[in-house]
C-alpha positions, 0 to 999 in steps of 0.5 A: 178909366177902366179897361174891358177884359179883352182890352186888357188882355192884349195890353199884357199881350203888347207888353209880353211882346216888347219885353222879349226883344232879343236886345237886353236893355243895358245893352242901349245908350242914353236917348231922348226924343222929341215927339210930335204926336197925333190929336190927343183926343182920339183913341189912339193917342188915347191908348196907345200913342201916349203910353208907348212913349211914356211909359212902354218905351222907358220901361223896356228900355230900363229907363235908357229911351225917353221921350217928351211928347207934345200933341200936334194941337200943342204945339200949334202946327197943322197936320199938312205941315208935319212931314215938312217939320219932319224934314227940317228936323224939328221933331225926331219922331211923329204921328200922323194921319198919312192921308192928310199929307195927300196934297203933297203926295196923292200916294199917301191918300191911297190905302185910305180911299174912301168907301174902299175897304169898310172891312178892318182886316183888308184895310190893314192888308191893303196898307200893309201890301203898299207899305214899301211905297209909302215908306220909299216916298217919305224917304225920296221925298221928306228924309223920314222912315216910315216905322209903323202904321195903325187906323182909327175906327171906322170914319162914319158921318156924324150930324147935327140933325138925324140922317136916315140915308144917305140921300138926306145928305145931299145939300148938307156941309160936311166937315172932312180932312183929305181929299178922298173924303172930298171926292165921296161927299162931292158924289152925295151932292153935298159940300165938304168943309175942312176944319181941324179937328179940334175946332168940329165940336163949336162948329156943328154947334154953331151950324158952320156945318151940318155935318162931319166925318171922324171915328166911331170911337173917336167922335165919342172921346172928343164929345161929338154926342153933345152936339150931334142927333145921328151917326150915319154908320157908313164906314167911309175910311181908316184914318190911318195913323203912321209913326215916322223919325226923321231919317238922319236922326235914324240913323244916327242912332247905333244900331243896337238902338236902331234894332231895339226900337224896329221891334219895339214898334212891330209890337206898338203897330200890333197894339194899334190895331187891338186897340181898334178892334176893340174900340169898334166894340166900344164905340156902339156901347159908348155911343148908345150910353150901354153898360160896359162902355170903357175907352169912350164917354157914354152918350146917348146918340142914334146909330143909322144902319145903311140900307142896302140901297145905301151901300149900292150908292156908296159903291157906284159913288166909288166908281164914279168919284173916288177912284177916278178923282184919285187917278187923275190926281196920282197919275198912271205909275200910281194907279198901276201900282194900287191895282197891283197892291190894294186893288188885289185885296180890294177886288178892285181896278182901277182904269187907266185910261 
């Protein structure tokens, strides 16, 4: 598949950024990982998951750091079991969307509350405000390190039939993955569903549901246009996708290792989100079939803009659901915590009463 320009760009730029770590590759031993990665379909496993470890890796380590990679749908595991199969040791690194892993722990549901942050830059400045959390909760609770954190484009709401506003939602069944996406589609007065990833497409097909949140860009690799009339372009959430290793592997490796990889996924992370940037781009000219669609499949399928009305509803649906259904889950110390770290970049607080 062709790349853009600017796409490119920042793949040269990635590799510029890798290559200058300040440990000289010989300096490394042998290793090879098993990696657990993310759904292959989407655009990060796309374009930066897999060739991170298939090709960025072994190269900037002269061949010394290798990996076997198996998405998660290969290998038969669902995404609320991968920091349990983490701990037990049965893959050295994975990747995965965070917010599903909210049933274990509601912090980890917390940079990603829905119709929170629809701007890319404060979601990345949210997350990366409550990083320490993160990565202190999988240590305590599940022996991984937490190494890098990326997001998806955009989660709006794909659906078989053409939605004009959200209020054409109430009634619908509607797929979503966390229970944040839960709390918001329970305010439309609409029914969540949870279905895999890979089993959305049969399903809208199929009438199961009426309707299903993913990525702007992400629903274009996976074919979603195909059984779909109409993207509501309501950006709900991030989907955000961490990379973690089991933290015994971690450190087990010598340090000369251990430093080389932390650089190497600084410049990974970096990429994740020029990899998003641009697919936002992407997934408008993909999704409406234009010349210079490059990361997607080109299908012609209706974007649906929100009113203003709109965003005031999904904003008083984020007051009255969201952020108190989180609250009540998490508890005290958790919303303390989010107002003094996302809440900061968000502009919001939430009460503790």
């Amino acid at each position: 598949m062709k790349r853009s320009i600017s796409y490119a760009f920042s793949l040269a730029l990635t590799a510029i950024t890798s290559l200058s770590t300040p440990l000289l590759a010989q300096e490394l031993k042998q290793d090879h990982f098993k990696v657990v990665g993310i759904t292959s379909t989407i655009p990060v496993a796309i374009y930066d998951e897999k060739p991170f470890w298939t090709k960025t890796l072994p190269e900037a380590s002269n061949g010394k750091l290798t990996a076997d990679l198996t998405p998660i749908e290969q290998m038969g595991l669902d995404d609320q079991s991968m920091l349990r199969m983490m701990k037990l040791g049965v893959m050295d690194f994975a990747g995965m969307d965070i917010t599903r892993m909210g049933g274990d722990d509601p912090r980890f549901e917390a940079c990603d509350l829905a119709g929170v942050l629809p701007d890319m830059e404060k979601a990345r400045a949210a997350c990366s405000a409550y990083r320490d959390i993160l990565n202190e909760r999988m240590a305590a609770n599940w022996n991984t390190k937490l190494l890098a954190i990326g997001a998806s484009t955009p989660q709006v709401i794909w659906c078989r039939d053409e939605i004009k506003s959200l209020d054409d939602l109430k009634g619908k069944k509607i797929r979503v993955f966390n229970n944040t996406l839960r709390d918001f589609i329970t305010g439309l007065g609409a029914t969540s569903v949870s279905i895999a990833f890979s089993e959305v497409v049969p399903a809208l097909s199929n009438g199961v549901v009426d309707c299903a949140v993913t990525g702007s860009l992400s629903g274009s690799t996976a074919g979603w246009p195909e059984v779909t009339k109409s993207v509501f372009m309501l950006p709900v959430g991030w989907s955000f996708n961490v990379v973690a290793v089991n933290k015994k592997r971690w450190d087990n490796l010598p340090p000369a290792t251990q430093e080389f990889l932390t650089a190497q996924f600084a410049a990974y992370e970096d990429k994740m989100w020029n990899t998003l940037a641009e697919g936002m781009k992407q997934a408008e000219l993909c999704n409406t079939a234009q010349e210079g669609c490059e990361l997607g499949k080109s299908a012609r399928v209706k974007l649906v803009t929100p009113s203003d009305a709109d965003m005031e509803r999904a904003r008083q649906i984020v007051n009255e659901n969201v952020l108190p259904g989180w609250a009540k889950r998490c508890g005290a110390s958790c919303v303390a915590d989010w107002n003094a770290r996302i809440g900061e970049v968000a502009g919001l607080k939430i009460s503790t009463n």
